[in-house]
mmCIF file as gemmi writes it, N, C-alpha and C atoms, coordinates in Angstrom:
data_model
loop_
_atom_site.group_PDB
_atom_site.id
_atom_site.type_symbol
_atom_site.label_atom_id
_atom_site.label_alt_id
_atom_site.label_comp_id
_atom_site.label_asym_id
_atom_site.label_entity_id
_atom_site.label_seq_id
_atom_site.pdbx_PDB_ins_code
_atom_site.Cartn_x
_atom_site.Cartn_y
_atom_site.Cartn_z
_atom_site.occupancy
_atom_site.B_iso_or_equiv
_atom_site.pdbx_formal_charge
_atom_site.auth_seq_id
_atom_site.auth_asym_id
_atom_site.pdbx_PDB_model_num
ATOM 1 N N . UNK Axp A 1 ? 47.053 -59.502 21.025 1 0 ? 1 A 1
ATOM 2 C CA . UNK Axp A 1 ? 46.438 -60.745 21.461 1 0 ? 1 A 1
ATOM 3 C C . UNK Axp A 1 ? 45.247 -61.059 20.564 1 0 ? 1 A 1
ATOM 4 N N . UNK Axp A 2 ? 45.029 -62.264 20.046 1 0 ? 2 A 1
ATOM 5 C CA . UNK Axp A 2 ? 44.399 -62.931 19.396 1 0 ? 2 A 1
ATOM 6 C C . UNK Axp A 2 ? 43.084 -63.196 20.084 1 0 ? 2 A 1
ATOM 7 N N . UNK Axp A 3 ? 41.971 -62.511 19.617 1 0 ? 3 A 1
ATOM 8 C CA . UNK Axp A 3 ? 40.815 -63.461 20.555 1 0 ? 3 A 1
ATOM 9 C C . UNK Axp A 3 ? 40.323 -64.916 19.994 1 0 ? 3 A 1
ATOM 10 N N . UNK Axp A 4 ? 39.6 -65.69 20.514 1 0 ? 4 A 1
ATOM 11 C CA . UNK Axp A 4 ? 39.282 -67.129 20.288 1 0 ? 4 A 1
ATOM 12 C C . UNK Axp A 4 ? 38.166 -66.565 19.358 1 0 ? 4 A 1
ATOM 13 N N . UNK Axp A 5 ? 37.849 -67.981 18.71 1 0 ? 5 A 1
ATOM 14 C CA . UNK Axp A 5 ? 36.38 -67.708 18.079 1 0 ? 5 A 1
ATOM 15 C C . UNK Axp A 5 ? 35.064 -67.863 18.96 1 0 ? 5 A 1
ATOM 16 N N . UNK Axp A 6 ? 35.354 -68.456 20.091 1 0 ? 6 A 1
ATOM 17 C CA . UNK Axp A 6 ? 34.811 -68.59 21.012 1 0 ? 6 A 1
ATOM 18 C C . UNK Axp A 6 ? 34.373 -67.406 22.051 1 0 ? 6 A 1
ATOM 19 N N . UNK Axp A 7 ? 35.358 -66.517 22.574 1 0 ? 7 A 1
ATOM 20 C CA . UNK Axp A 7 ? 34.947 -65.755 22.623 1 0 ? 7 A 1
ATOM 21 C C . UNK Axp A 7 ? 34.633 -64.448 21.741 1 0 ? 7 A 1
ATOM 22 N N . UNK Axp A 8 ? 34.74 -64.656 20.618 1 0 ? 8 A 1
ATOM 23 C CA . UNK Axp A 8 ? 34.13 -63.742 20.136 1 0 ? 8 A 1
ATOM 24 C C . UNK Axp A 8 ? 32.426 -63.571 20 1 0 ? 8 A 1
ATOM 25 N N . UNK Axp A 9 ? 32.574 -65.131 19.783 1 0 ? 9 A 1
ATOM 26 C CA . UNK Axp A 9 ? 30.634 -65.209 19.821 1 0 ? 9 A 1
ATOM 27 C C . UNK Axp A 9 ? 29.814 -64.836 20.936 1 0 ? 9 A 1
ATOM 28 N N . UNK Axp A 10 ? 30.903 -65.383 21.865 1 0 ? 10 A 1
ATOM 29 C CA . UNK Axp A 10 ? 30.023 -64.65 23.585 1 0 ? 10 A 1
ATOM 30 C C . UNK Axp A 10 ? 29.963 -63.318 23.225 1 0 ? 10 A 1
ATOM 31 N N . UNK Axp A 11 ? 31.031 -62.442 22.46 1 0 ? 11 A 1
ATOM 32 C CA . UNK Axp A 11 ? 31.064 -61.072 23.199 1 0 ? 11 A 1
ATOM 33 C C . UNK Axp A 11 ? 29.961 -60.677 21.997 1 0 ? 11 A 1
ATOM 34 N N . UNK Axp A 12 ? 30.042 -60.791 21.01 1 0 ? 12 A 1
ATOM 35 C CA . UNK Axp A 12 ? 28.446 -60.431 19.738 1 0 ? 12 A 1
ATOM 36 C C . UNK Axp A 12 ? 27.586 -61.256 20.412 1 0 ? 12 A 1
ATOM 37 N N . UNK Axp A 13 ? 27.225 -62.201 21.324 1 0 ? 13 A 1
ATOM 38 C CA . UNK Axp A 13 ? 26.232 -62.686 22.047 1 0 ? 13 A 1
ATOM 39 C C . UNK Axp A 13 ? 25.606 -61.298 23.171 1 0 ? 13 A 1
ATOM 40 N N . UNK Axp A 14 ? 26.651 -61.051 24.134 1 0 ? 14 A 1
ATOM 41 C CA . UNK Axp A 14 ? 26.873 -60.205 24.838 1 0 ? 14 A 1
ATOM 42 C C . UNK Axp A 14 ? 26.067 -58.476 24.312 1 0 ? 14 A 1
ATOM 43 N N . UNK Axp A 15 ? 26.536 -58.28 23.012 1 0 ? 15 A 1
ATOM 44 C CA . UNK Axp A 15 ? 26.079 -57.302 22.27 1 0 ? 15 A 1
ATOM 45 C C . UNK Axp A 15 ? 24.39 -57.304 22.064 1 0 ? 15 A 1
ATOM 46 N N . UNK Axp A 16 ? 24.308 -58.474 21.319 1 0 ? 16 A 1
ATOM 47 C CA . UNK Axp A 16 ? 23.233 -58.437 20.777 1 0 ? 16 A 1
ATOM 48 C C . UNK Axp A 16 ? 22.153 -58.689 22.16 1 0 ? 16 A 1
ATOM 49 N N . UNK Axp A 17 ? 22.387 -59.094 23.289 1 0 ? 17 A 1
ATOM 50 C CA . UNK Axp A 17 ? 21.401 -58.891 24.783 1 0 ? 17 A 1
ATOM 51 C C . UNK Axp A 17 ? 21.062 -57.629 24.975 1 0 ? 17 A 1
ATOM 52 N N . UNK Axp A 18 ? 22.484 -57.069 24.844 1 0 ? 18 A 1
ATOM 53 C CA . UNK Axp A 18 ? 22.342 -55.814 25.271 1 0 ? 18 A 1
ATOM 54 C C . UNK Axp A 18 ? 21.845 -54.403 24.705 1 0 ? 18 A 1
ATOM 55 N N . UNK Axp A 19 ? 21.881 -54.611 23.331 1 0 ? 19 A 1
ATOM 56 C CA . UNK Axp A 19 ? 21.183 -53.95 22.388 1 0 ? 19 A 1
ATOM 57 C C . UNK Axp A 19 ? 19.569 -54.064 22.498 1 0 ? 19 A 1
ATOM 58 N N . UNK Axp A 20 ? 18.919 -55.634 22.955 1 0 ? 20 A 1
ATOM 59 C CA . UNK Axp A 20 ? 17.788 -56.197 23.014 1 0 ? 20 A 1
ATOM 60 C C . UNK Axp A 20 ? 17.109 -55.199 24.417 1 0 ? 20 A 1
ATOM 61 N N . UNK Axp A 21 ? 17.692 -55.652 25.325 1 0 ? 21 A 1
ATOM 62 C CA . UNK Axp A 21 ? 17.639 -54.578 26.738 1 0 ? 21 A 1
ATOM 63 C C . UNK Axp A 21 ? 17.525 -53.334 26.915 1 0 ? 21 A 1
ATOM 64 N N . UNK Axp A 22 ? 18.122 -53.051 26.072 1 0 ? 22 A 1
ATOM 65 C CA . UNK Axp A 22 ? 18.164 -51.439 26.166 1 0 ? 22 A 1
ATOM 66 C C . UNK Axp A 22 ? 17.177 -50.86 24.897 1 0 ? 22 A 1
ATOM 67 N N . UNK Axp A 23 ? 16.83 -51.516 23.784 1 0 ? 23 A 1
ATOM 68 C CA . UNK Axp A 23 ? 15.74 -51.104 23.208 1 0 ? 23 A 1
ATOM 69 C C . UNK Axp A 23 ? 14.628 -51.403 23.954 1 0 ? 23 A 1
ATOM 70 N N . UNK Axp A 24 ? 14.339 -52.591 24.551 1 0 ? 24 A 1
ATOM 71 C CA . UNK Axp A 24 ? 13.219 -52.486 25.439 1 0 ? 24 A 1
ATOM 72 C C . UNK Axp A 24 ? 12.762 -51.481 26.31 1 0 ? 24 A 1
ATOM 73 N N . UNK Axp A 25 ? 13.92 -51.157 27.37 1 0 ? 25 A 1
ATOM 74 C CA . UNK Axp A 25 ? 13.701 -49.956 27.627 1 0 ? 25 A 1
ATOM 75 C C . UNK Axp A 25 ? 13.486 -48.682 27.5 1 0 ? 25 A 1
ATOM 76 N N . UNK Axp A 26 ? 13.901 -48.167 26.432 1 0 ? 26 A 1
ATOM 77 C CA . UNK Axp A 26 ? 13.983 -47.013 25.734 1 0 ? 26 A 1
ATOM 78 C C . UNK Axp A 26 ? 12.543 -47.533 25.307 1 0 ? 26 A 1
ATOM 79 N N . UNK Axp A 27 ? 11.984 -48.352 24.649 1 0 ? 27 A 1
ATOM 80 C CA . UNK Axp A 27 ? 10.344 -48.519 24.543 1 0 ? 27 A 1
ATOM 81 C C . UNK Axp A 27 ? 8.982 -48.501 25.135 1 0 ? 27 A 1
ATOM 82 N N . UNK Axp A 28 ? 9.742 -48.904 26.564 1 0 ? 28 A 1
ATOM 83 C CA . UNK Axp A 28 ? 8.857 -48.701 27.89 1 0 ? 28 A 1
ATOM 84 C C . UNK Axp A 28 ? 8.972 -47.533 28.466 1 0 ? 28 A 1
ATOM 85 N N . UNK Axp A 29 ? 10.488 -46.348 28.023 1 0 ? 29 A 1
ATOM 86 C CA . UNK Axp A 29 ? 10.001 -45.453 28.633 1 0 ? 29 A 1
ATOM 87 C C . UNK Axp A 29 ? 9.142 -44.31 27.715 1 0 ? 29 A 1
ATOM 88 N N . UNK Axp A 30 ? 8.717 -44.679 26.348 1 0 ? 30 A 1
ATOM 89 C CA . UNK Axp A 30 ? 7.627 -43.983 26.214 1 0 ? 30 A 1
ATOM 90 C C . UNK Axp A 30 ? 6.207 -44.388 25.832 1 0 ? 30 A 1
ATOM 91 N N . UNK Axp A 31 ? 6.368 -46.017 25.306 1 0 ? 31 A 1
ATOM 92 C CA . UNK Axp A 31 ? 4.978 -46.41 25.53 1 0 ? 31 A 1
ATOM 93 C C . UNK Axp A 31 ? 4.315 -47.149 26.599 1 0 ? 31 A 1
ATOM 94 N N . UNK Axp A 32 ? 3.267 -47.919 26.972 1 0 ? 32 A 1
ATOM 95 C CA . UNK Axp A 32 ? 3.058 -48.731 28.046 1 0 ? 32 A 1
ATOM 96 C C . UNK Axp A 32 ? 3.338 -50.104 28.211 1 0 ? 32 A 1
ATOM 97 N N . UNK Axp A 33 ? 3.687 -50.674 28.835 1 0 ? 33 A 1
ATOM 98 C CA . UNK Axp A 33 ? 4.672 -51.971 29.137 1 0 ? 33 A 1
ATOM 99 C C . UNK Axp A 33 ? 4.177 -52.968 28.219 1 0 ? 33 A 1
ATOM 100 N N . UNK Axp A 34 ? 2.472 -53.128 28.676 1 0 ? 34 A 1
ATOM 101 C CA . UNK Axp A 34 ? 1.807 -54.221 27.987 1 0 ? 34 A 1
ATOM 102 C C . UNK Axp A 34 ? 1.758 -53.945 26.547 1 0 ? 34 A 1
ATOM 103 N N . UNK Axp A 35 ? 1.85 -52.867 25.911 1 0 ? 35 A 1
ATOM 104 C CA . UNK Axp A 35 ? 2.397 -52.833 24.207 1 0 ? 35 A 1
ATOM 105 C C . UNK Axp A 35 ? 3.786 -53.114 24.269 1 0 ? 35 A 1
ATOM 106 N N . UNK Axp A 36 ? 4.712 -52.73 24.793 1 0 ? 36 A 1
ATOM 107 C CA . UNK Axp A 36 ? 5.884 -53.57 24.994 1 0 ? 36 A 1
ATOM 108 C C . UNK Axp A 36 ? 6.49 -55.034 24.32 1 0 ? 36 A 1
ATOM 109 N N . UNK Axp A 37 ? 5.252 -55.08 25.903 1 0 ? 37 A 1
ATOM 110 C CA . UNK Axp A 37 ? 5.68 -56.9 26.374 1 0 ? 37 A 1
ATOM 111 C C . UNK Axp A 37 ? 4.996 -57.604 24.509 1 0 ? 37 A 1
ATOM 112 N N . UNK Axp A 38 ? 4.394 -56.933 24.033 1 0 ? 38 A 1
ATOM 113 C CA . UNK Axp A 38 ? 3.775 -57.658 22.733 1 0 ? 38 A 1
ATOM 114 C C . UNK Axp A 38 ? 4.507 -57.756 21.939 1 0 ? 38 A 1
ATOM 115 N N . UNK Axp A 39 ? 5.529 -56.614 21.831 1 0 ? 39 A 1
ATOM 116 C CA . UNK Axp A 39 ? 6.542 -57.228 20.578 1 0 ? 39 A 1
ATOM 117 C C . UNK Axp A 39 ? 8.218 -57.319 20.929 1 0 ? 39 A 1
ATOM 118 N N . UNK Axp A 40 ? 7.713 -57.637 22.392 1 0 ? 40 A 1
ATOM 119 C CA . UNK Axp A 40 ? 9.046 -58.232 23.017 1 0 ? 40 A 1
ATOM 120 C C . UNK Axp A 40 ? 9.73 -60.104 22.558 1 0 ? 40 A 1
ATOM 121 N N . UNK Axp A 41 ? 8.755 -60.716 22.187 1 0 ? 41 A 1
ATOM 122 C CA . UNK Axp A 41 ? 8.928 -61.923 21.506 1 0 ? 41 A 1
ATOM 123 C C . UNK Axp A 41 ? 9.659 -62.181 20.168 1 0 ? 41 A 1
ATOM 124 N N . UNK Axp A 42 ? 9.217 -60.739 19.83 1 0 ? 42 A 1
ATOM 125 C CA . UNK Axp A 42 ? 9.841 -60.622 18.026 1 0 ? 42 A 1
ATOM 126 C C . UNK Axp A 42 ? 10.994 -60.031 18.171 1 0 ? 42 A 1
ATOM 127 N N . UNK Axp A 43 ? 11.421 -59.522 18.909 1 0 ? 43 A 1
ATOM 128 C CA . UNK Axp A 43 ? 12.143 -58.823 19.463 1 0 ? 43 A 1
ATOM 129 C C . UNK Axp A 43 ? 13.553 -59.859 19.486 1 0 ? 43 A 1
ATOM 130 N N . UNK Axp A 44 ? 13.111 -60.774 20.782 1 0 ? 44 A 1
ATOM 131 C CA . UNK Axp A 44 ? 13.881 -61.596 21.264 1 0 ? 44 A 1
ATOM 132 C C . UNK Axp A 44 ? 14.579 -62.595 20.32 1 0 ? 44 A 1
ATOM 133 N N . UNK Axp A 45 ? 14.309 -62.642 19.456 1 0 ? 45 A 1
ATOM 134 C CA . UNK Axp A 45 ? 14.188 -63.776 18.271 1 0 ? 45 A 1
ATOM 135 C C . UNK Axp A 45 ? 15.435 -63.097 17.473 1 0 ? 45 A 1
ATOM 136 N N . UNK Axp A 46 ? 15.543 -62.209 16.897 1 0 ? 46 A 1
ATOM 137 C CA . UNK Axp A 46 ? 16.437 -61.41 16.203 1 0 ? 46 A 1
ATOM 138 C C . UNK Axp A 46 ? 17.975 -61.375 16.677 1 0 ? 46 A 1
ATOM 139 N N . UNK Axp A 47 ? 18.489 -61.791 15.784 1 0 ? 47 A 1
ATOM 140 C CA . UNK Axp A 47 ? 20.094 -62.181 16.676 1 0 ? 47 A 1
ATOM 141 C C . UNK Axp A 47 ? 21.122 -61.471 15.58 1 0 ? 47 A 1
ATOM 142 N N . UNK Axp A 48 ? 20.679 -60.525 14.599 1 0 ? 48 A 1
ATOM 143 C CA . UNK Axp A 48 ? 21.662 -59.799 13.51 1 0 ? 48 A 1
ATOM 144 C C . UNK Axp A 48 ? 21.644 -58.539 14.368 1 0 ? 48 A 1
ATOM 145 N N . UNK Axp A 49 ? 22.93 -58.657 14.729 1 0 ? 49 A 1
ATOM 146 C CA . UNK Axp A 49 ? 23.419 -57.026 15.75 1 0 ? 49 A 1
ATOM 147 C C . UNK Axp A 49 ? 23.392 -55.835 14.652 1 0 ? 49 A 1
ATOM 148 N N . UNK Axp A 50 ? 23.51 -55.835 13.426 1 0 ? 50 A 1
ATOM 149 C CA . UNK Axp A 50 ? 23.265 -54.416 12.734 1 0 ? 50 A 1
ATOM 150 C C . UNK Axp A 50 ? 21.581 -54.169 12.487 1 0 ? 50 A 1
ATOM 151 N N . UNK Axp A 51 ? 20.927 -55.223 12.463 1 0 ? 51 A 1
ATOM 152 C CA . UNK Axp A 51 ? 19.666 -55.137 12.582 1 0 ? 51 A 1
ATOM 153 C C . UNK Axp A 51 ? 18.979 -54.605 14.084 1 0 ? 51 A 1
ATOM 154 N N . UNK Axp A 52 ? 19.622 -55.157 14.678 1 0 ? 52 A 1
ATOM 155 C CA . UNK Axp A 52 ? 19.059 -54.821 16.257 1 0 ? 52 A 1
ATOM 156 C C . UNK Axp A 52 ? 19.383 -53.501 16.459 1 0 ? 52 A 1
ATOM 157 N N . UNK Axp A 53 ? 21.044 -52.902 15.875 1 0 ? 53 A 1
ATOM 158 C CA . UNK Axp A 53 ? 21.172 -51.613 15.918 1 0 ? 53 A 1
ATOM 159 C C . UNK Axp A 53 ? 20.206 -50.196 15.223 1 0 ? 53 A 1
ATOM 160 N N . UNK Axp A 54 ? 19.993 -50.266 14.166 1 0 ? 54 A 1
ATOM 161 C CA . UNK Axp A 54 ? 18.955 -49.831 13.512 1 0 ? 54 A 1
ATOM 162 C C . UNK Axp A 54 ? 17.479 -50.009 14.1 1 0 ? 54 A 1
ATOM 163 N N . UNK Axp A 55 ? 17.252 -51.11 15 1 0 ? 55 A 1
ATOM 164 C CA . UNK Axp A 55 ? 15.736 -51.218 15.596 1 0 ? 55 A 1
ATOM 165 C C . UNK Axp A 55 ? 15.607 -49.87 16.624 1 0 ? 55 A 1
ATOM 166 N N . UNK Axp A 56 ? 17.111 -50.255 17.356 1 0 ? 56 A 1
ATOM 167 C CA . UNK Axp A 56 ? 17.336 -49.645 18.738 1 0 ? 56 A 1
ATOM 168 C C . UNK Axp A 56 ? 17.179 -48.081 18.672 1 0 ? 56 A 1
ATOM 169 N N . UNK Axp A 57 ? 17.704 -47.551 16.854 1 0 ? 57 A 1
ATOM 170 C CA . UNK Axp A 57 ? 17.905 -46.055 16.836 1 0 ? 57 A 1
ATOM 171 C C . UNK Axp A 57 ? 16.528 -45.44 16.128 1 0 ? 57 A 1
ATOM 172 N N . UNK Axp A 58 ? 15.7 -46.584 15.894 1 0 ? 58 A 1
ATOM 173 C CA . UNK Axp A 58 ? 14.26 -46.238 15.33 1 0 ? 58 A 1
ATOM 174 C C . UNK Axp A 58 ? 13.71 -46.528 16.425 1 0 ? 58 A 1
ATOM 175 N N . UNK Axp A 59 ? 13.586 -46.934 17.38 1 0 ? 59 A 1
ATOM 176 C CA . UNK Axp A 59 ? 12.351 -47.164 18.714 1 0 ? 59 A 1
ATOM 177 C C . UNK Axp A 59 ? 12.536 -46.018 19.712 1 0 ? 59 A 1
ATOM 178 N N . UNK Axp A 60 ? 13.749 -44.548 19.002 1 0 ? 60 A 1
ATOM 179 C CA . UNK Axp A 60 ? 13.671 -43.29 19.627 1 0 ? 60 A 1
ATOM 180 C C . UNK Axp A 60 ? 12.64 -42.524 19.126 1 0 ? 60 A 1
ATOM 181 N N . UNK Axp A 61 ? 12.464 -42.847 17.573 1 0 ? 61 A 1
ATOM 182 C CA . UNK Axp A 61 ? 11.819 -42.338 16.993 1 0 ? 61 A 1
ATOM 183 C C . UNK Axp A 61 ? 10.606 -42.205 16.663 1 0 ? 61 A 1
ATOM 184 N N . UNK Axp A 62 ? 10.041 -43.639 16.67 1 0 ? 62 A 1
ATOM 185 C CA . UNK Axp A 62 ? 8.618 -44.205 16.236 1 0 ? 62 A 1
ATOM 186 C C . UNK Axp A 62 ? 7.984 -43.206 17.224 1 0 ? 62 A 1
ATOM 187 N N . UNK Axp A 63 ? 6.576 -43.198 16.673 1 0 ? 63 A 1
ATOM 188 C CA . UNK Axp A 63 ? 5.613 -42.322 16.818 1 0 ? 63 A 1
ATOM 189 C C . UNK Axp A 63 ? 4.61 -43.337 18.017 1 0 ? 63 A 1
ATOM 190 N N . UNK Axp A 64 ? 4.481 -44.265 17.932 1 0 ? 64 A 1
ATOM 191 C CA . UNK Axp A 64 ? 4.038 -45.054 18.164 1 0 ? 64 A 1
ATOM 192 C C . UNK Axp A 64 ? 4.536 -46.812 18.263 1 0 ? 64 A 1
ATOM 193 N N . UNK Axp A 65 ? 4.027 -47.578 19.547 1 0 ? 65 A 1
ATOM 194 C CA . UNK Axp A 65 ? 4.526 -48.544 19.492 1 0 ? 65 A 1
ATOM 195 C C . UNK Axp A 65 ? 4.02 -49.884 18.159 1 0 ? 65 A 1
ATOM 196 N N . UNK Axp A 66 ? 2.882 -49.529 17.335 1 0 ? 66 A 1
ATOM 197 C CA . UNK Axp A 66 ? 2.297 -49.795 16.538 1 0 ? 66 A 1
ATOM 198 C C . UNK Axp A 66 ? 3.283 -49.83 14.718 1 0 ? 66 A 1
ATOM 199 N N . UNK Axp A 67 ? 3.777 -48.755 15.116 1 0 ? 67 A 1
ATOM 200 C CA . UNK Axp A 67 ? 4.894 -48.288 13.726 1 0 ? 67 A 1
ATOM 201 C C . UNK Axp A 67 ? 6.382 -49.393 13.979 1 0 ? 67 A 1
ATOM 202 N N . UNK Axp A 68 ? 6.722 -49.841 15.688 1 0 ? 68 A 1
ATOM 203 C CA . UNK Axp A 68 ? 7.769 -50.506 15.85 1 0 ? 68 A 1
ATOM 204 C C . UNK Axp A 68 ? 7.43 -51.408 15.689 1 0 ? 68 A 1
ATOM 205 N N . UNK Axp A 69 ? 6.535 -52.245 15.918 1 0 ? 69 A 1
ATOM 206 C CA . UNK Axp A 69 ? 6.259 -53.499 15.679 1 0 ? 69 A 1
ATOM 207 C C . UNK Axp A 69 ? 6.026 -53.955 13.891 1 0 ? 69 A 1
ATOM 208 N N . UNK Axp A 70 ? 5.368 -52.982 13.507 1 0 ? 70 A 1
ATOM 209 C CA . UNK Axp A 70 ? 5.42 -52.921 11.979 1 0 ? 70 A 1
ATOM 210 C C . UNK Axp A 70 ? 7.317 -53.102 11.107 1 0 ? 70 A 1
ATOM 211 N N . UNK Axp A 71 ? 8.184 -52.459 11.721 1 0 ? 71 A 1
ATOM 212 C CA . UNK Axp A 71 ? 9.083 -52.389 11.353 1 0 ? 71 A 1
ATOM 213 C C . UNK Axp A 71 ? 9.717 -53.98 11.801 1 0 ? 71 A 1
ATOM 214 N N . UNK Axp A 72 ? 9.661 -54.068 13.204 1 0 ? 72 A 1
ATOM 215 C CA . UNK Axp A 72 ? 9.617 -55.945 12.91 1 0 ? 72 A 1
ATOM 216 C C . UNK Axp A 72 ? 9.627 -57.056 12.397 1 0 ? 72 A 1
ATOM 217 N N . UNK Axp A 73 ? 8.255 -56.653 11.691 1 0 ? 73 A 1
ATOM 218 C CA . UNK Axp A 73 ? 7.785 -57.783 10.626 1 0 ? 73 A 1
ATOM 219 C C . UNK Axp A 73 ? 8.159 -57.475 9.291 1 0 ? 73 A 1
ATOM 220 N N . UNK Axp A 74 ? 9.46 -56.299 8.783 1 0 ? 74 A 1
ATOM 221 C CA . UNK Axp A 74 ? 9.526 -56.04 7.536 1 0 ? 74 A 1
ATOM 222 C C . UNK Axp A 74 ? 10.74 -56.591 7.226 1 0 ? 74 A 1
């Protein structure tokens, strides 16, 4: 079965929420919300799912929520 082009965009729509969501979280559960919520905007904005993937597997890593937000803006 053939998918539409239509739904394909929902379902990389679908992806890229959910990638967004779940890096958030994984961010809140080790820094504090209100550093969070600060580069939750830049965050939101980003709609390249291999980019978001790579954010998602560096915001295990960062040392700090200061180093993720840096990676953001690069």
């Amino acid at each position: 079965m053939i998918e539409s082009k239509t739904y394909q965009q929902q379902r990389e729509r679908n992806f890229i929420e959910n990638t967004i969501e779940n890096t958030l979280a994984l961010l809140e559960s080790q820094f504090q919300t209100e550093a969070v919520n600060a580069v939750r905007p830049v965050l939101l904005r980003i709609d390249d799912l291999e980019q978001l993937k790579q954010l998602h597997i560096a915001a295990a890593k960062v040392p700090n929520i200061d180093a993720f937000a840096q990676m953001l803006n690069e």
